[in-house]
C-alpha positions, -999 to +999 in steps of 0.1 A: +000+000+000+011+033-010+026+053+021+001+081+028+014+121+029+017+139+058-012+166+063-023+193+087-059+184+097-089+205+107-116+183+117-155+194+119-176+164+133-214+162+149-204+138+179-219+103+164-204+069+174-185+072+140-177+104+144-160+098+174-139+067+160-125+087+133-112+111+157-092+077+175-081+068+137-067+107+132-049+105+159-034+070+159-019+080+122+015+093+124+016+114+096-016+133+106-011+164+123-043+173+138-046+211+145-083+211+158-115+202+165-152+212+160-184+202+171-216+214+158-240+223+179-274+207+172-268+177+153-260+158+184-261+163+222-232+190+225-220+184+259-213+150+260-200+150+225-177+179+236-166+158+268-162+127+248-138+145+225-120+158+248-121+122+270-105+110+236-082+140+236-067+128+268-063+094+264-034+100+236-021+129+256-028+153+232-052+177+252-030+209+239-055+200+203-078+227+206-116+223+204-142+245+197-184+241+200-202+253+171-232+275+179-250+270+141-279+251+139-297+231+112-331+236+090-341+200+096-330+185+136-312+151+136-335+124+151-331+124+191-324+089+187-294+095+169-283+126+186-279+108+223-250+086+207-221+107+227-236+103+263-230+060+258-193+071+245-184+093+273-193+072+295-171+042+282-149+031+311-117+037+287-122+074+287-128+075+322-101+054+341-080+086+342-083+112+367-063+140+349-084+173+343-101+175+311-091+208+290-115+237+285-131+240+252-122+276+235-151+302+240-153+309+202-178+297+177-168+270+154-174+290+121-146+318+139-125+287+151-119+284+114-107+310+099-090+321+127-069+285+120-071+293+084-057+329+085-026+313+111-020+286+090+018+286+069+002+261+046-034+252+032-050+230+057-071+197+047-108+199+064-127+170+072-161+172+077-180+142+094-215+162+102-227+188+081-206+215+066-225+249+080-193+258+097-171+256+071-200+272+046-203+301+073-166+307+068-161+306+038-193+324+029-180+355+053-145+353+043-141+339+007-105+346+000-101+321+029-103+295+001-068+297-008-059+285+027-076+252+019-057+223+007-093+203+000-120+194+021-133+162+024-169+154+037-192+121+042-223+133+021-247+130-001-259+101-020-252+102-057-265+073-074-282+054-049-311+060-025-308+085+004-313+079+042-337+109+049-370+094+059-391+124+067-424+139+056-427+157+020-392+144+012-385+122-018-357+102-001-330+110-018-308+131+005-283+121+031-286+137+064-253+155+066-262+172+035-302+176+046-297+190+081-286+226+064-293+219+032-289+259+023-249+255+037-244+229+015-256+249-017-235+278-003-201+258+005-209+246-032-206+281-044-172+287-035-139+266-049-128+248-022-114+217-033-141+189-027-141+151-017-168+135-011-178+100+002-214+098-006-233+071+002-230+052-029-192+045-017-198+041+023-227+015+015-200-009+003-185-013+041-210-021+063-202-032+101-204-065+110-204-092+135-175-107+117-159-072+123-169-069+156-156-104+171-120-097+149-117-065+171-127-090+201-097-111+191-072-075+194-090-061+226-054-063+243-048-031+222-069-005+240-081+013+203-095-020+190-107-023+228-125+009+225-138+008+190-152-024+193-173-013+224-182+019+204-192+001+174-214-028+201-233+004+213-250+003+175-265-029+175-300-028+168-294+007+159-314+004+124-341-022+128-343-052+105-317-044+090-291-074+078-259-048+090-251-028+124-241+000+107-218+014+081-184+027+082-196+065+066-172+082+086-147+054+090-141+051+055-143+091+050-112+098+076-098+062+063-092+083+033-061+102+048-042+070+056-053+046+028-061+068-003-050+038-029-080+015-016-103+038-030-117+049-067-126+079-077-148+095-102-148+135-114-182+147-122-200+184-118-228+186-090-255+207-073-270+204-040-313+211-043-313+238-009-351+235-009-386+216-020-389+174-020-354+166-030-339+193-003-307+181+001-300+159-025-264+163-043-272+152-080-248+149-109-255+176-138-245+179-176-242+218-173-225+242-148-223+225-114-194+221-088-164+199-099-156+173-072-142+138-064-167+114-055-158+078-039-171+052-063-155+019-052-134+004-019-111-027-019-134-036+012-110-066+020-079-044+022-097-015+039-107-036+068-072-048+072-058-012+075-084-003+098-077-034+121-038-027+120-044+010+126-064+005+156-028-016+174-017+017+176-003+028+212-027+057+228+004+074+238+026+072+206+019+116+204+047+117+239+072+107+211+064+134+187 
């Protein structure tokens, strides 16, 4: 496998089980250096999703990482269901055992968290976005010559050629929720030339979770990240009824990106995002005009799974040797 680059690493997520997993993944990768941390405000429960990151934050003694709360907020609300995630993660026994004093969040909005990284930045950045994008949209949108500051953003969105997973009333289904949460930020953030990857749906529905996953990350619980994981990812069963998977790897396989790049395809193709009506929401593929992007198409599932697995023997406290 190709060795991946190093990067500098600004990373907007909205607290989900995932979510929270790919921040353990960012930090395990040696190459990565993570300059800080967002949550949004609204798409999960902020406090515990805020203590859990900083719980995580702690356990590879790398508290100095600053983190910021977002205080935007979404057209359409995240399910409650889905938003409570963070509170069974914080409480995880793991992030707990130590006694040290958590850091204090900065008292600045994400959005201003942002540029104020991207103005201080010697070098374009790389944004990952695991939640929606309204920070990042609000940024840019305020200060567009901010753009140049941007290496290229990657986000779990959108659902190109296959179905969505909005289920909600006068909606035609074919919008993902990161996109459909603030729909309107997503047309916006489409507007401006940043640098776009995106993992819709159509390439994160090819790695599902399983109980074959789950009971390989049984066999590693010595290692304390395949330890944790696997209890994150045993907190999702029965977390979509009926259905033959746990769960999917959407932001997994997004952050996955930065440390395995050549187990993925990619296709180029000019989009839209619909800010409003039935299809609000839905990133679709057009003929004319349109935002250029990258768009994962295809994973070497097999191969992905093994990096993943490797990745998560990492030591928690490899950062005291940076």
């Amino acid at each position: 496998m190709t060795q991946p680059r190093p990067r500098s690493v600004l990373f907007d997520h909205d607290g989900g089980v995932d979510d929270l997993i790919s921040l353990t993944m960012l930090l395990a990768m040696p190459h990565i250096d993570l300059v800080g941390v967002v949550v949004p405000r609204g798409v999960c429960f902020l406090q515990p999703a805020v203590s859990a990151t900083l719980k995580i934050l702690r356990l590879f003694n790398r508290s100095e990482i600053p983190v910021s709360a977002g205080t935007l907020y979404g057209i359409n609300p995240f399910p409650r269901s889905w938003r409570v995630h963070p509170y069974t993660i914080d409480a995880l026994p793991i992030l707990n055992e130590s006694q040290a004093p958590l850091a204090t969040p900065l008292a600045v909005a994400g959005h201003d968290f942002l540029a104020h990284t991207l103005h201080e930045t010697a070098s374009p950045l790389t944004v990952l976005i695991t939640g929606p994008c309204s920070n990042l949209a609000k940024t840019l949108s305020d200060e567009p010559d901010l753009v140049s500051q941007i290496e290229e953003v990657i986000w779990m969105g959108g659902a190109l050629d296959v179905p969505g997973n909005v289920r909600d009333y006068e909606h035609d289904g074919s919008a993902e929720w990161n996109v459909y949460w603030d729909p309107i930020a997503g047309q916006r953030l489409w507007q401006t030339e940043a640098p776009m990857t995106l993992f819709p749906l159509d390439a994160t529905n090819q790695v599902p979770v399983t109980m074959e996953l789950l009971h390989r990350l049984a066999r590693q619980r010595r290692y304390p990240l395949s330890d944790f994981v696997g209890q994150c990812y045993a907190t999702t069963v029965g977390s979509i009824p009926q259905a033959e998977y746990l769960y999917y790897m959407w932001d997994t396989l997004s952050t996955g990106y930065l440390g395995a790049p050549s187990l993925m395809q990619f296709r180029q193709l000019y989009t839209e995002v619909v800010p409003d009506g039935n299809s609000a929401g839905r990133i679709r593929a057009v003929t004319q005009g349109g935002k250029a992007i990258r768009a994962a198409d295809a994973v070497d599932v097999a191969a992905f799974q093994e990096y993943f697995l490797e990745l998560l023997k990492s030591p928690v406290h490899q950062a005291k040797d940076r």
